[in-house]
C-alpha positions as CSV (number, residue, x, y, z in Angstrom):
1,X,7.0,43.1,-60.5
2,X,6.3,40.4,-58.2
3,X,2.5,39.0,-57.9
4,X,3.3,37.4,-54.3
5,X,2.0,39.7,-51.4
6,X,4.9,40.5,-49.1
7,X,5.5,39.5,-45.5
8,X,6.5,42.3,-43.3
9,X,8.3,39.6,-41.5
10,X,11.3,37.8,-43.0
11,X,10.4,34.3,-43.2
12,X,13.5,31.6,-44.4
13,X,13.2,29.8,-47.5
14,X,13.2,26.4,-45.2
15,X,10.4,27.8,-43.0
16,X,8.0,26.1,-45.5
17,X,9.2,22.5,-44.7
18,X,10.1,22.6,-41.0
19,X,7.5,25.0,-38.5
20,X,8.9,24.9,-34.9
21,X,6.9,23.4,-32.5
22,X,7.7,25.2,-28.6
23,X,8.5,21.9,-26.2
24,X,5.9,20.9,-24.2
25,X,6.4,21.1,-20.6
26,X,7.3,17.3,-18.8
27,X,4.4,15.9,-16.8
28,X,5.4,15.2,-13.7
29,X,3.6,12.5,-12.2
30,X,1.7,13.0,-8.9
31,X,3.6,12.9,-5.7
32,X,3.2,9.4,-4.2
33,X,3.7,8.8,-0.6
34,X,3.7,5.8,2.0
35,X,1.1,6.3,4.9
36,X,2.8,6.6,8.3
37,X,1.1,4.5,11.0
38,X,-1.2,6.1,13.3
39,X,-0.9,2.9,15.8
40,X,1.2,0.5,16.8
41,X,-0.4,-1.3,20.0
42,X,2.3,-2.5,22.4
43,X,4.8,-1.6,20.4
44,X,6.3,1.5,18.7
45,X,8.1,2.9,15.1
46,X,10.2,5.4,13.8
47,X,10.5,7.9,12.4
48,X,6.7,9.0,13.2
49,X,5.4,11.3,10.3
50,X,2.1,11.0,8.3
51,X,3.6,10.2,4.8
52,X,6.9,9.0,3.9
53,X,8.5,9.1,0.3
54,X,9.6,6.2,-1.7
55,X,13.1,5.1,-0.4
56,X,12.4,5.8,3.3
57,X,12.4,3.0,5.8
58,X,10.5,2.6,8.8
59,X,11.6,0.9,12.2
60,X,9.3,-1.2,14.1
61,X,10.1,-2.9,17.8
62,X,7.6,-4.5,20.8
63,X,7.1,-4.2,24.5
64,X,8.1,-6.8,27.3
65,X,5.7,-9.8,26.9
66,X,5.2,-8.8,22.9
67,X,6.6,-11.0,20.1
68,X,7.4,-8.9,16.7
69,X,5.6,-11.0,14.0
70,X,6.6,-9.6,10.2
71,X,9.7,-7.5,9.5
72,X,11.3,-5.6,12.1
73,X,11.8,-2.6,9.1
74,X,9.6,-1.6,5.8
75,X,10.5,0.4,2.9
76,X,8.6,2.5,1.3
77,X,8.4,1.1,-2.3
78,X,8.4,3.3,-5.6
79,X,4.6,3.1,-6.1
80,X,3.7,4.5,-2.4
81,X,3.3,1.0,-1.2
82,X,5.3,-0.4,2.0
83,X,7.1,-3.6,1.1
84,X,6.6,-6.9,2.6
85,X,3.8,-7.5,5.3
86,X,2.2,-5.4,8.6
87,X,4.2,-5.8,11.5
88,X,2.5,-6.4,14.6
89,X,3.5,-7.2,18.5
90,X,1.7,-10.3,20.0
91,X,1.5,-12.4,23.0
92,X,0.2,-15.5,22.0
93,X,-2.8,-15.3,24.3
94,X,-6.0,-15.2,21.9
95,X,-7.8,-17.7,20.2
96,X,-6.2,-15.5,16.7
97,X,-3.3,-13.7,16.0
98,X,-3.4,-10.1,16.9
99,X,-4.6,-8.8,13.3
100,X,-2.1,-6.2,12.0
101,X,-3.6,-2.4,11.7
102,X,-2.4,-0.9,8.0
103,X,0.2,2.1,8.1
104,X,-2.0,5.1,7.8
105,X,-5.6,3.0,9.4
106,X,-6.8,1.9,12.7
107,X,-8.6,-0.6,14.3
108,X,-11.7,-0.6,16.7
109,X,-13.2,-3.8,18.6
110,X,-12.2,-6.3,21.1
111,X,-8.3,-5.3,21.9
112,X,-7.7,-7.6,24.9
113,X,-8.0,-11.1,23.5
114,X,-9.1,-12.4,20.3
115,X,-11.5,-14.9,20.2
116,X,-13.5,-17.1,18.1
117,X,-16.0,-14.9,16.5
118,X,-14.7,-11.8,17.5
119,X,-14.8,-9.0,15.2
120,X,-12.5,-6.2,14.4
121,X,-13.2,-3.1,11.9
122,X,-10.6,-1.2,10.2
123,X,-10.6,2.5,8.6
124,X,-8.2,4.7,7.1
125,X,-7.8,8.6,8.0
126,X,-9.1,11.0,5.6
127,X,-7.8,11.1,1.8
128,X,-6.1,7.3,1.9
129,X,-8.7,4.3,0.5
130,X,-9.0,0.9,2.3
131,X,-8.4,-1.8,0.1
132,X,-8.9,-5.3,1.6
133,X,-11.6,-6.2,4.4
134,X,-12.5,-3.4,6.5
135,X,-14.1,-6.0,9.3
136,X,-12.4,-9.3,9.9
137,X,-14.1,-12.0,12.3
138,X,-11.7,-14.7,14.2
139,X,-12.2,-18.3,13.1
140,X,-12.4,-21.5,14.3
141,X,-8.7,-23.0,13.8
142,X,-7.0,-19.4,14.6
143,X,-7.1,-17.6,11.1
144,X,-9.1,-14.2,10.2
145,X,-11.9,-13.9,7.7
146,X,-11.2,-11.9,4.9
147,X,-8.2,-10.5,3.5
148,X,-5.6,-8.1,5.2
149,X,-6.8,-4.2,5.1
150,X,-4.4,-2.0,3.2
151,X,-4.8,2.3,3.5
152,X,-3.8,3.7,0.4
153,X,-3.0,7.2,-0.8
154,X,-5.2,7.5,-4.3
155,X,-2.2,8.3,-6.3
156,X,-0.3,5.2,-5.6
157,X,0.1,2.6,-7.8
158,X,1.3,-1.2,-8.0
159,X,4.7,-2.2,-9.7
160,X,5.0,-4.9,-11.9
161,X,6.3,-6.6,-8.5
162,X,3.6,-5.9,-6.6
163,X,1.1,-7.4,-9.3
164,X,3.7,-10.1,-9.7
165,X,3.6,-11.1,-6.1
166,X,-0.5,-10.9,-5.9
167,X,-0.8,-13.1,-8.3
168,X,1.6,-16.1,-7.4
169,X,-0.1,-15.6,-3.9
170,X,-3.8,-16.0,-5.3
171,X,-2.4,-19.3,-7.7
172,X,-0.9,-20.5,-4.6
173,X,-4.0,-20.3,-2.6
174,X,-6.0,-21.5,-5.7
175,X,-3.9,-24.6,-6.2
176,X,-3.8,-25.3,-2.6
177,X,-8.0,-25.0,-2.5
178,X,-8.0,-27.8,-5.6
179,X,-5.3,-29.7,-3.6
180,X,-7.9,-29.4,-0.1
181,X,-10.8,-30.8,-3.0
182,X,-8.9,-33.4,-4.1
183,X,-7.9,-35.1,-1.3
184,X,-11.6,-35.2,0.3
């Protein structure tokens, strides 16, 4: 007689060297999305809608008197960013550019013309994150202080592109800072 307790469950002689483990369900990652714009001053886009998903492009055109400045169309980019820069409509008449208001963020302060020392403060609706300057001042020589706001939904997330791109445009501008010190 056997000394070995038995199983009242048949168990294979391989069962020993191999256990089964059950799959593990895939992890999807969060849903990313592109912010829609909530303005477009003198101008208008399509399609309107709050969020877009990656792959969907967005049409942007300007009123009599207004000048497009940046692309006339955006994609939405895999990592819930919108490609290339923040179209806006301009007519030349301030002191600055019109500042561009970020997809998803708007803008409050002098609307009419922009003048030296002029401010403008940006904000993003509820659940996005500004990232950039959320109040910009117009200087002397027709640039903006600061850097360009940018709403963002939390779960969005830069590409190797976009970190690619951010970095040759900050070792542009420093080289063209050491270039300014140089020749002084």
């Amino acid at each position: 007689s056997s000394q070995f307790p038995i199983s009242p469950f048949p168990v294979p002689p391989s069962a020993s060297q191999s256990i089964p483990v059950p799959p593990s369900a895939p992890q999807s990652p969060p849903t990313v999305w592109c912010p829609g714009p909530l303005e477009f001053e003198h101008g208008w886009f399509y399609p309107r809608g709050g969020r877009h998903p990656p792959g969907s492009v967005l049409l942007y055109g300007c009123s009599g008197g207004f000048t497009l400045r940046g692309p006339p169309e955006r994609r939405c980019g895999p990592g819930g960013r919108w490609e290339g820069p923040d179209p806006v409509c301009d007519d030349g008449s301030g002191d600055c550019p019109a500042p561009a208001v970020p997809p998803g963020g708007s803008m409050e302060g002098s609307r009419s013309r922009f003048s030296v020392e002029g401010r403008v403060r940006f904000r993003c609706r509820p659940g996005l994150q500004l990232v950039g300057s959320a109040e910009r001042r117009c200087l002397e020589g027709g640039t903006w202080s600061g850097t360009e706001p940018r709403c963002r939904d939390p779960n969005s997330f830069d590409t190797p592109e976009d970190v690619a791109e951010a970095f040759l445009a900050s070792l542009t501008q420093t080289v063209e800072v050491a270039e300014a010190n140089t020749t002084h």
